[in-house]
ZAMARGU-4260 file (C-alpha; in steps of 0.2 Angstrom, whole numbers, plus 5000, padded with zeros to 4 digits):
<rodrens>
0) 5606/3986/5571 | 5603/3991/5588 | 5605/4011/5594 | 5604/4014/5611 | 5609/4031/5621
5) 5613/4032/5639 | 5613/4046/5647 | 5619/4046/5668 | 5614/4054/5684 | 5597/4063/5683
10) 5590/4070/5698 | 5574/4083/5696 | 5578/4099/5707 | 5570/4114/5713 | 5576/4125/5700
15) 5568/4114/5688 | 5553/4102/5697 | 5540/4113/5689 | 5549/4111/5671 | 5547/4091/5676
20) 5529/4092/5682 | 5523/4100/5668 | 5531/4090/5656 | 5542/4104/5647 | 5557/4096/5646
25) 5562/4104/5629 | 5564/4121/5641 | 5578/4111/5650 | 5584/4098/5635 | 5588/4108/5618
30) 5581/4100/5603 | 5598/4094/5597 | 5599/4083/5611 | 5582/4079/5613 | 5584/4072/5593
35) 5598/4061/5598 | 5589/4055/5611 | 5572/4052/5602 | 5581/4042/5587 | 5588/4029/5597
40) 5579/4012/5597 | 5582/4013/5616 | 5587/4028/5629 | 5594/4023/5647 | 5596/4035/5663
45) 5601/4035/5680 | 5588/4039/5691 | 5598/4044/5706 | 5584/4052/5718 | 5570/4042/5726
50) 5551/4050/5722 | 5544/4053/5736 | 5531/4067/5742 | 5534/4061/5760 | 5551/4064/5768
55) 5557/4050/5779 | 5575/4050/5779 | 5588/4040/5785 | 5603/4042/5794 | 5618/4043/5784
60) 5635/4052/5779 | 5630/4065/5766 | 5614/4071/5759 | 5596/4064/5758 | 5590/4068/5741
65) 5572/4067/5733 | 5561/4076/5722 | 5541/4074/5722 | 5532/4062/5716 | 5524/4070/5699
70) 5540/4074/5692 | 5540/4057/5685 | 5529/4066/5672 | 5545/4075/5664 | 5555/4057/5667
75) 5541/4048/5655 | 5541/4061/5642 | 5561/4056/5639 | 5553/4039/5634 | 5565/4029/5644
80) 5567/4008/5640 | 5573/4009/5659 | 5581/4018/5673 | 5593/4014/5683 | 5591/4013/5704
85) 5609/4005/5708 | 5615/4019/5714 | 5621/4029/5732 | 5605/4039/5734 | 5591/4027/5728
90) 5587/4023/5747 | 5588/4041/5755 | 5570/4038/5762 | 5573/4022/5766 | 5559/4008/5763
95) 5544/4021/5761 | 5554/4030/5750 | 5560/4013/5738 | 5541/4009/5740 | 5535/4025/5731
100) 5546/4028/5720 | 5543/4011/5712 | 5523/4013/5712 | 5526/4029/5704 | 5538/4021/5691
105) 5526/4007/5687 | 5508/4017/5687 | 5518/4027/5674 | 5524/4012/5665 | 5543/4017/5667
110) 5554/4003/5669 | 5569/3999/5681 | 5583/3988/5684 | 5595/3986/5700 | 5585/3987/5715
115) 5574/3975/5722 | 5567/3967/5738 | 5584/3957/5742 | 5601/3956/5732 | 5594/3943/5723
120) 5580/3952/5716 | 5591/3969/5715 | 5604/3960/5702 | 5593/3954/5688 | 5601/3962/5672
125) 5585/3972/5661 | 5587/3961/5642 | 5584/3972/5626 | 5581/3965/5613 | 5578/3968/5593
130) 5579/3963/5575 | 5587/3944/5584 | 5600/3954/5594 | 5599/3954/5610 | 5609/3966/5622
135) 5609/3964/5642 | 5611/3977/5655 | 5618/3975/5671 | 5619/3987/5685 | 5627/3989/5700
140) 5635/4002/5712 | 5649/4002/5728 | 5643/3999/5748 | 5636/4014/5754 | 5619/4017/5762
145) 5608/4009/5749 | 5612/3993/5744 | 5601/3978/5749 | 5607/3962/5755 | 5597/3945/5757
150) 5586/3951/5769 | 5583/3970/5766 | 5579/3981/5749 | 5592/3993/5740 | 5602/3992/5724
155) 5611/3979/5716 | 5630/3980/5727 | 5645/3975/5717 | 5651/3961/5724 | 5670/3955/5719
160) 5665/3937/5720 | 5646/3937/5713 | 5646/3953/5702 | 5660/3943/5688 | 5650/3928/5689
165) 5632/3937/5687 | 5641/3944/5671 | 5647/3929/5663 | 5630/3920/5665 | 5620/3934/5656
170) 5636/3934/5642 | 5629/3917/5639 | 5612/3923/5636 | 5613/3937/5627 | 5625/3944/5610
175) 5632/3959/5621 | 5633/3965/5640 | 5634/3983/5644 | 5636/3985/5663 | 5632/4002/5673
180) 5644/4005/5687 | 5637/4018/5698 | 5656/4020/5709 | 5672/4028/5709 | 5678/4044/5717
185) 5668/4060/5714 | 5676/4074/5704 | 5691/4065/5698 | 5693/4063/5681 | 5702/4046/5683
190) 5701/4026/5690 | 5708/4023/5706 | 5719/4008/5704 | 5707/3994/5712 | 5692/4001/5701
195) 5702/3997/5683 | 5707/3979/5692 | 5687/3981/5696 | 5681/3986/5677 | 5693/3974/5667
200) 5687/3958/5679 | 5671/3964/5671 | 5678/3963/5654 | 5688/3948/5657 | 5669/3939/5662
205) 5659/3948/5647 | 5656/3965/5650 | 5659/3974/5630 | 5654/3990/5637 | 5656/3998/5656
210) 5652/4012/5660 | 5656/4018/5676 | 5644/4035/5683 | 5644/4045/5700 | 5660/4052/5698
215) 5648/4070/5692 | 5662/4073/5679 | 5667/4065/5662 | 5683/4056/5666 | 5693/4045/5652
220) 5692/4027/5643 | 5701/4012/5638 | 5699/4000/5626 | 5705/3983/5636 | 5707/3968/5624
225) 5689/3967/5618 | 5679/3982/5629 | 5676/3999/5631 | 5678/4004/5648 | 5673/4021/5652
230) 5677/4029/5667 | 5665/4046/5670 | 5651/4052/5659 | 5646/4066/5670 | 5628/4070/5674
235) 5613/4070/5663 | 5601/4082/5671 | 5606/4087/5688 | 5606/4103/5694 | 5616/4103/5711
240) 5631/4113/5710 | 5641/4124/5698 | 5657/4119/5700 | 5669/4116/5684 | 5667/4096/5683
245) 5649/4097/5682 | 5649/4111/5666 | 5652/4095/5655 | 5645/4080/5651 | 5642/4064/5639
250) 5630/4057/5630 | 5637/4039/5625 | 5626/4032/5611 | 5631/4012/5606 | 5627/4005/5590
255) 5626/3985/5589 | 5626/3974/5573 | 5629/3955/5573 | 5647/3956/5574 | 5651/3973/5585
260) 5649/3987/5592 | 5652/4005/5591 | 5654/4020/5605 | 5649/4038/5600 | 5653/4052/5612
265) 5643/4067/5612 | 5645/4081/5625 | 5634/4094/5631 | 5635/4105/5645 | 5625/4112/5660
270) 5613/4127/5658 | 5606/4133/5671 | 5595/4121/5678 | 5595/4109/5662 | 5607/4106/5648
275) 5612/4111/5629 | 5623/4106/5615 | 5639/4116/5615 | 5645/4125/5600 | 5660/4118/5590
280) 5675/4125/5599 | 5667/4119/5616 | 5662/4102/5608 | 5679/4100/5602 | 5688/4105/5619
285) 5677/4092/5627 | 5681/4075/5618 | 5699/4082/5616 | 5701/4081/5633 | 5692/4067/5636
290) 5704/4058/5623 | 5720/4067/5631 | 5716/4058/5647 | 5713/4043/5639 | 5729/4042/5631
295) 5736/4046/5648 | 5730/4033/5658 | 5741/4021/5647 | 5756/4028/5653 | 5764/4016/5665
300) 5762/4021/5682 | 5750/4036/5678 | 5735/4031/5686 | 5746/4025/5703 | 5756/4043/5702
305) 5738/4052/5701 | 5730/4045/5713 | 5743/4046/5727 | 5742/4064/5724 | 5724/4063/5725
310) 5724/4051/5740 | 5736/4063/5749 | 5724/4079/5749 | 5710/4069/5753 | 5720/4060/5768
315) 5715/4075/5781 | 5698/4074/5778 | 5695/4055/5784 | 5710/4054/5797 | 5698/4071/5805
320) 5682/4060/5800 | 5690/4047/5815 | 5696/4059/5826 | 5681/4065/5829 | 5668/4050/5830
325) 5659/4054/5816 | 5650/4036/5814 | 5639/4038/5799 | 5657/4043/5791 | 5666/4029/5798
330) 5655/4017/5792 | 5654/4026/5775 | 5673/4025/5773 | 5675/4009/5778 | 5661/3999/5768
335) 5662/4011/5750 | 5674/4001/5740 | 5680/4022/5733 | 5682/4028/5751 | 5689/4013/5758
340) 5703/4013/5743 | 5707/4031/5745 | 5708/4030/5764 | 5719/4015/5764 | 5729/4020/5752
345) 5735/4037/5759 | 5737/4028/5776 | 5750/4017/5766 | 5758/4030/5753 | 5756/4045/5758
350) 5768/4055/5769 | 5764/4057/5788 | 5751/4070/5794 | 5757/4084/5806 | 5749/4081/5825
355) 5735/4097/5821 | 5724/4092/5806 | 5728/4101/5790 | 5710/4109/5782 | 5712/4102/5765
360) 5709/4114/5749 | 5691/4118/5747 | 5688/4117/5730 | 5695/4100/5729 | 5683/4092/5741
365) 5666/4105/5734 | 5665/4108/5754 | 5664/4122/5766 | 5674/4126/5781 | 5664/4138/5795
370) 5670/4143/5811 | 5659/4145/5827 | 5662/4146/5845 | 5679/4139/5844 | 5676/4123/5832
375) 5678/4122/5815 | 5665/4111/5803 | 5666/4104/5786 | 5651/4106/5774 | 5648/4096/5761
380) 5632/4101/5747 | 5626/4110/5764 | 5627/4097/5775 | 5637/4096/5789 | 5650/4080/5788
385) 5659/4084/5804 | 5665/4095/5816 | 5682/4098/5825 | 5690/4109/5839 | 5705/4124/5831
390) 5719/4121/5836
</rodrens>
């Protein structure tokens, strides 16, 4: 039998670089959850920050994230089999930062899988493999300013005609196929219509297990004829906002004999600057939950019904996006399968807007409206998405 546990999005932070530096991670992890992870036969994490000592940022929608170089110290002593780089942030400093995060990665003999020189190198799955069973891991994440394509480095892009085809070949070559899906839209606790079409394709090629992360908030799952599709696992270690959906997260651990598979969820939540097991009443609220909205994405017309109302409060924010010639934003929402979907379908089911932009409701959106000198801009983690004139 083969254990692994996969954790999601860690990102090393400033309330907790020295915690990472100094190799104290049992100050940030509590020993429950350092147990589970240490007593798999493999652990897997989503390294969602370049390492990097030198900021050299690039222009995008959205924050530049990195943390320093010799945090990697705190990353080794989680023992990982690999991290994950397919995802949105991996390229925030560009090629400099790519080029040192993966020298610091291999001088600390930490694996990774997902990015590469060109797409070709970026979609390579990682093969583990024990006791004659061997279990491939394929990772990709949506269009947004990382991805690589033949001529350029970034992650591994899902790709609608490539992506299915990538996972039947490693199907052939291997007993199981997890794949990693770093999309879907942040802070809702459902699939968009397109990203189940997405995910099943996945399991319709080979894919036993997907997991999609980013979303920062543990979502729901489906079994779909022979697969597990999970969509939100929330953050690992990531110590960037306090808002309700990132208080609670999962750890998924998979177990693999000859013949199947099993999925175990265990949740943990946020504290502080790192994470710990919750007592029983939480633990039990947590999968609950999670199974409640599990069961209702069966429903008939639930995941269409949810996501028009989701689609119709985030309509104002991109319509303002074009009005006021934001590019980075344009481009964003245009090539990030999760905007795009969003954008297009409010525009198609959603009622009219009113002539004077509507500001949407704050909390939804984990932004920041401030008013100065007549115009009005939208925050987002701090960083200023776009401005617009009241009206």
């Amino acid at each position: 039998m083969i254990e692994i546990v996969i954790g999601a999005d860690i990102v090393p932070t400033p309330s907790n670089f020295a915690n990472f530096q100094n190799a104290k991670m049992e100050e940030i992890i509590d020993k429950d959850l350092f147990d589970i992870i240490n007593s798999a036969d493999f652990r897997i994490f989503n390294l969602e920050t370049p390492l990097c000592n030198n900021q050299t940022p690039i222009d995008k929608c959205g924050p530049n994230i990195s943390a320093p170089c010799n945090t990697v110290i705190g990353l080794q002593q989680l023992l990982p089999s690999f991290l994950c780089l397919a995802n949105n942030h991996i390229m925030d400093h560009g090629p400099q930062g790519l080029e040192t995060t993966l020298n610091t990665l291999q001088s600390h003999n930490i694996s990774y899988c997902g990015i590469g020189s060109n797409v070709s190198a970026a979609k390579r799955p990682f093969i583990l493999e024990k006791d004659g069973l061997k279990i491939g891991v394929y990772t990709c994440c949506e269009h947004e300013f990382s991805t690589a394509d033949e001529h350029h480095p970034g992650a591994n892009p899902f790709d609608p005609l490539n992506t299915p085809d990538d996972i039947y070949t490693l199907k052939s070559q291997t007993d199981f196929v997890i794949v990693l899906y770093h999309g879907g839209r942040e802070h809702y606790r459902y699939p968009s219509p397109e990203l189940q079409k997405r995910c099943r394709k996945m399991a319709d090629k080979g894919a036993d297990i997907i997991i999609c992360q980013h979303s920062h908030c543990i979502g729901c799952k489906e079994q779909y004829k022979h697969s597990e599709i999970i969509y939100g696992q929330g953050n690992f270690i990531f110590d960037l906002c306090d808002d309700d959906e990132w208080q609670t997260s999962l750890l998924i651990k998979l177990q693999f004999s000859k013949q199947k598979y099993n999925c175990t969820y265990i949740p943990f939540i946020k504290n502080g600057a790192g994470i710990t097991s919750p007592d029983t009443t939480q633990a039990t609220q947590i999968i609950s939950d999670f199974e409640q909205r599990s069961q209702a994405i069966a429903s008939p017309n639930f995941i269409y019904q949810q996501y028009q109302k989701e689609a119709q409060q985030a309509l104002p924010i991109y319509t303002a996006t074009f009005r006021n010639n934001n590019i980075y934003a344009m481009r964003n929402y245009l090539d990030c399968e999760a905007h795009h979907e969003i954008f297009s379908f409010g525009l198609k089911h959603c009622s009219c807007l009113p002539e004077k932009f509507s500001a949407p409701k704050q909390k939804k959106f984990f932004g920041k409206i401030k008013s100065s000198n007549g115009k009005r801009s939208f925050y987002l983690f701090g960083f200023k998405i776009f401005s617009y004139k009241k009206a």
